[in-house]
MDAnalysis code that builds the backbone (N, CA, C; Angstrom):
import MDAnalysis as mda
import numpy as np

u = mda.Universe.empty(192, n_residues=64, atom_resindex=np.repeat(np.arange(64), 3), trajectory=True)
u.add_TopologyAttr("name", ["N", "CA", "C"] * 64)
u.add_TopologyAttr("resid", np.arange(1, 65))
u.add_TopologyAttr("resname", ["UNK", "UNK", "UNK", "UNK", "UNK", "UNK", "UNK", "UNK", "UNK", "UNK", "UNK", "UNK", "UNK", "UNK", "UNK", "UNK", "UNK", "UNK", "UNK", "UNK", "UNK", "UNK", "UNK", "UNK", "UNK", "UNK", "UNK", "UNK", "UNK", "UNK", "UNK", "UNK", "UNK", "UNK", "UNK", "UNK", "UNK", "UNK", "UNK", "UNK", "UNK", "UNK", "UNK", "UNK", "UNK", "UNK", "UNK", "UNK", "UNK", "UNK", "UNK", "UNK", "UNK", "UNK", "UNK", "UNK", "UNK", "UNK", "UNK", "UNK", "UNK", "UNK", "UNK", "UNK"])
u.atoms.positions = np.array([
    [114.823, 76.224, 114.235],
    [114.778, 77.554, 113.664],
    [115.224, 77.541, 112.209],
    [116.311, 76.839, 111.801],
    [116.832, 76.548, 110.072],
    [115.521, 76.030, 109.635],
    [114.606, 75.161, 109.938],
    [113.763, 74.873, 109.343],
    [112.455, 75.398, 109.052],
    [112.456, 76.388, 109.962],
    [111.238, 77.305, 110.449],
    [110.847, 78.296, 109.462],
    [112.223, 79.316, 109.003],
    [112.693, 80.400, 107.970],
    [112.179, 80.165, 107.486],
    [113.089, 78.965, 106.316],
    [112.380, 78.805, 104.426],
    [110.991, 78.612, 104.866],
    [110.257, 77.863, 105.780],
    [108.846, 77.412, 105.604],
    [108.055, 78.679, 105.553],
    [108.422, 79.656, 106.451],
    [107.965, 81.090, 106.290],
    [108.031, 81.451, 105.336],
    [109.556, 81.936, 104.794],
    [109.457, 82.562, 103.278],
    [109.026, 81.589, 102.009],
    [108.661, 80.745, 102.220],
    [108.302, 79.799, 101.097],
    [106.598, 80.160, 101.233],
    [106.456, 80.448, 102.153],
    [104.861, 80.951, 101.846],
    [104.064, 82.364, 102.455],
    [105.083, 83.020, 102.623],
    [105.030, 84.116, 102.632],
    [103.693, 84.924, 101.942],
    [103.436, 85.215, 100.859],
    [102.431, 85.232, 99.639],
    [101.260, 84.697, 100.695],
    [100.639, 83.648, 101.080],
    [99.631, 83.173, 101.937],
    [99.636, 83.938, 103.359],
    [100.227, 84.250, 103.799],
    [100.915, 84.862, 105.286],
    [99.957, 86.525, 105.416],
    [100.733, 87.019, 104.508],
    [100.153, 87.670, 103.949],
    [98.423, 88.194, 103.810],
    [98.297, 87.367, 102.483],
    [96.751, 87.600, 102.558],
    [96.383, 87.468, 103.709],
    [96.087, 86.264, 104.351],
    [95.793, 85.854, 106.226],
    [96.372, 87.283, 107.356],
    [97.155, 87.532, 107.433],
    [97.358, 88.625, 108.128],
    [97.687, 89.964, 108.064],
    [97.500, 90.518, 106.552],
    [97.305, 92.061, 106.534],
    [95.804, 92.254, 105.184],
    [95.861, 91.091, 104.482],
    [94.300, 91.379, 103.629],
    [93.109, 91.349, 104.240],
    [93.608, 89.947, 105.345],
    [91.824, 89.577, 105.866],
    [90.909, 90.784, 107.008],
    [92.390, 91.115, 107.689],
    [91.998, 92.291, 108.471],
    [91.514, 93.739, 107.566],
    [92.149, 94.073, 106.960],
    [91.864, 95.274, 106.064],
    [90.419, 94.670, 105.451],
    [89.974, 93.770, 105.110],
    [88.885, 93.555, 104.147],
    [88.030, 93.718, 105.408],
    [88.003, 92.978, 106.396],
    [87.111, 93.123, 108.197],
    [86.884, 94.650, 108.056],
    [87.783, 95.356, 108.208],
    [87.982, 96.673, 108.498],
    [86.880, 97.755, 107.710],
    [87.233, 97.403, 106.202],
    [86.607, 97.994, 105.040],
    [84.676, 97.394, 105.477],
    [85.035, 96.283, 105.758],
    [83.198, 95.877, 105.866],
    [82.893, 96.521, 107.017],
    [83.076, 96.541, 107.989],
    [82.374, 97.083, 109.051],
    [82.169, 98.812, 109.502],
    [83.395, 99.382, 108.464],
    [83.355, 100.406, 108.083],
    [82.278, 101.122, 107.082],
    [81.939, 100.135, 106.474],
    [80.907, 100.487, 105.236],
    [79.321, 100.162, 106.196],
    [79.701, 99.111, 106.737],
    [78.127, 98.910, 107.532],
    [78.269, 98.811, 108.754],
    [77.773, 100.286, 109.498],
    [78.644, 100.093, 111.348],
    [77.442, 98.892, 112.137],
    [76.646, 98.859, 111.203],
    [75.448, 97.960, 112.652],
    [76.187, 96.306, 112.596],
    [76.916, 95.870, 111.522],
    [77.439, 94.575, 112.068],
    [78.632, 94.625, 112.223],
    [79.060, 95.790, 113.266],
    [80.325, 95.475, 113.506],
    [80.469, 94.659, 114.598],
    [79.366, 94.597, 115.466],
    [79.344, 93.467, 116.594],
    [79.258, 91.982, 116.045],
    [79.253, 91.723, 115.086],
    [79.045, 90.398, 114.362],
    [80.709, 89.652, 113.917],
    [80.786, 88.677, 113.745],
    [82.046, 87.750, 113.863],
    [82.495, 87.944, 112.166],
    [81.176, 88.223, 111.203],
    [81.127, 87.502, 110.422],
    [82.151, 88.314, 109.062],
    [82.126, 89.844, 109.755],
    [83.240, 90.804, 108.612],
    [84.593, 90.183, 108.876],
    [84.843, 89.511, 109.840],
    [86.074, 89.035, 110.038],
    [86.478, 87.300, 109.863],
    [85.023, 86.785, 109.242],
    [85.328, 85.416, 108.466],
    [85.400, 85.910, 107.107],
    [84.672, 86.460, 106.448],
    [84.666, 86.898, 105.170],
    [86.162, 87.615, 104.738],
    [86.584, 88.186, 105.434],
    [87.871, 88.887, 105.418],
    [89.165, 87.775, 105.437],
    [88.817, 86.598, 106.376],
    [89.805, 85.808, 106.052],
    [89.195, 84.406, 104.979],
    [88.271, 84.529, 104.896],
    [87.955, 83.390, 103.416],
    [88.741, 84.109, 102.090],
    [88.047, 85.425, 101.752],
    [88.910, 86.210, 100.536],
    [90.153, 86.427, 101.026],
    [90.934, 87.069, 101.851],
    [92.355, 87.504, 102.229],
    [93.183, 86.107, 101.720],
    [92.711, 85.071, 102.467],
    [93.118, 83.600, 102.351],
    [93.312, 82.939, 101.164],
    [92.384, 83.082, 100.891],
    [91.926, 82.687, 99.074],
    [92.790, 83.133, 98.289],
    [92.736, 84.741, 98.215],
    [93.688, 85.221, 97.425],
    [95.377, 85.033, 97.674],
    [95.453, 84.904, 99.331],
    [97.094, 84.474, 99.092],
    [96.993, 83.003, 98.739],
    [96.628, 82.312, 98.803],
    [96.935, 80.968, 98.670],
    [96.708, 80.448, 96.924],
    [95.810, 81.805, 96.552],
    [95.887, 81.686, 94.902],
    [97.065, 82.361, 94.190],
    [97.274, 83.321, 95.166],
    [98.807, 84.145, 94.609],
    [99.944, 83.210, 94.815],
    [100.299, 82.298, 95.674],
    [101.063, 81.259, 96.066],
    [101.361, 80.514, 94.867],
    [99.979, 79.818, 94.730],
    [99.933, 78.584, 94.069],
    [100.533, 79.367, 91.950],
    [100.016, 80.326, 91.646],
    [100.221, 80.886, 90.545],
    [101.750, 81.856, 90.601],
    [101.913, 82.240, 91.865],
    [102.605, 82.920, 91.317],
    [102.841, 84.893, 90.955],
    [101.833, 84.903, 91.178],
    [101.575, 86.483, 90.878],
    [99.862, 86.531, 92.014],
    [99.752, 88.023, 91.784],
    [98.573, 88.649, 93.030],
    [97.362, 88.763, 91.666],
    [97.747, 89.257, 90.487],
    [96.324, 89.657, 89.374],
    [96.594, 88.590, 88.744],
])
């Protein structure tokens, strides 16, 4: 568990994007287009960008 913490808050920023961007971006797409909401694919796209962006906010430092 001591080791578990920092690894969390050390990447926190990635955590993030992955579990409150990628869903909200899913959300926003299938909202905008209801016929593929049966499709997998608003919810890969949601975690490629969500992902992306935390792991670019990580690596830099800041979200813009």
């Amino acid at each position: 568990m001591s080791r578990l913490l920092p690894l969390i808050f050390r990447n926190l920023t990635f955590l993030f994007g992955i579990g409150f961007l990628a869903p909200l971006i899913a959300q926003v797409l299938e909202r905008t287009a209801p016929s593929i909401a049966a499709t997998p694919w608003p919810l890969v796209v949601g975690l490629l960008v969500g992902g992306g962006w935390g792991a670019i906010a990580q690596k830099t430092g800041r979200w813009i």
